[in-house]
C-alpha positions in Angstrom: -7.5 -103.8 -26.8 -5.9 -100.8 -29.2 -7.8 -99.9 -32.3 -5.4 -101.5 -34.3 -5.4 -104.7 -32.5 -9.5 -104.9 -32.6 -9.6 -103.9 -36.6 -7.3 -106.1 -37.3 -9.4 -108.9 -35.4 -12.6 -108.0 -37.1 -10.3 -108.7 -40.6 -9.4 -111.9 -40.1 -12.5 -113.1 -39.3 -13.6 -111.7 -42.9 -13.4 -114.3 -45.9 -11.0 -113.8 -48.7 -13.3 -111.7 -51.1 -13.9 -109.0 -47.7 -10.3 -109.1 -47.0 -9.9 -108.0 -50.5 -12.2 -105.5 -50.4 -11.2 -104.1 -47.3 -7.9 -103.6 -49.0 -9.3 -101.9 -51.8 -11.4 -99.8 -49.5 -8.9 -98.6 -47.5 -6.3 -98.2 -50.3 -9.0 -95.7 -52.7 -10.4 -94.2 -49.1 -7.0 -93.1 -48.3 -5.6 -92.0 -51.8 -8.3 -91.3 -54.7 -11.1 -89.1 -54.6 -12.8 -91.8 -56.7 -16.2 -93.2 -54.6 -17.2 -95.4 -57.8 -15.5 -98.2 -56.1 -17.7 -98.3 -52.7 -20.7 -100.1 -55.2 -17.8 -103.0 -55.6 -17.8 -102.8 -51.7 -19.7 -105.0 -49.3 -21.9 -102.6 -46.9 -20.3 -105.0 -44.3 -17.0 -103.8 -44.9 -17.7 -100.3 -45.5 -19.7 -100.4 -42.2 -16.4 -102.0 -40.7 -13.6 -100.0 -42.3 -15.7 -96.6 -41.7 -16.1 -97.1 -37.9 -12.5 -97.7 -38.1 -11.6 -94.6 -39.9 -13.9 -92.7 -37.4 -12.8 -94.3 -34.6 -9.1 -93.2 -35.2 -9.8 -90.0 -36.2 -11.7 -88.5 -32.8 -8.9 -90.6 -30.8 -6.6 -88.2 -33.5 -8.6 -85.4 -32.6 -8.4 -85.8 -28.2 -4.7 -86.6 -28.4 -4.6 -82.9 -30.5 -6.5 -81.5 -27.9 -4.6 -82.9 -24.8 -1.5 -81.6 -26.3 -3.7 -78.1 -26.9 -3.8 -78.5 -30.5 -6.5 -76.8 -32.6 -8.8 -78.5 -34.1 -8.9 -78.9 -37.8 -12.9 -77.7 -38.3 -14.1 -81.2 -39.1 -17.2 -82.2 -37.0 
């Protein structure tokens, strides 16, 4: 199963308030540097959306490396 695919499987499991705030999550993760919102976040969907998040990025960072890329100094 992709990454996608098993994110996406973990959301529709979620009720309608955690589907929301996964939105939310994602949306201010990916474009505010505002981290007020995470205290309107469940810690089960931070947990969730944050091993996806990592998840993607060190599959990001082997695909870089396979195609010898240098890596970007995040640990």
């Amino acid at each position: 199963m992709s990454i996608i695919d098993d994110f996406m499987s973990k959301v529709i499991d979620l009720d309608e308030k955690e589907k929301e705030e996964t939105i939310l999550f994602l949306s201010e993760a990916l474009i505010n540097d505002n981290h007020e919102f995470l205290k309107k976040i469940s810690p089960k969907v931070q947990f969730m959306v944050l091993q996806f998040l990592t998840t993607v990025e060190q599959k990001s960072q082997k695909e870089m490396e396979k195609k010898g890329g240098e890596k970007d100094g995040i640990s």
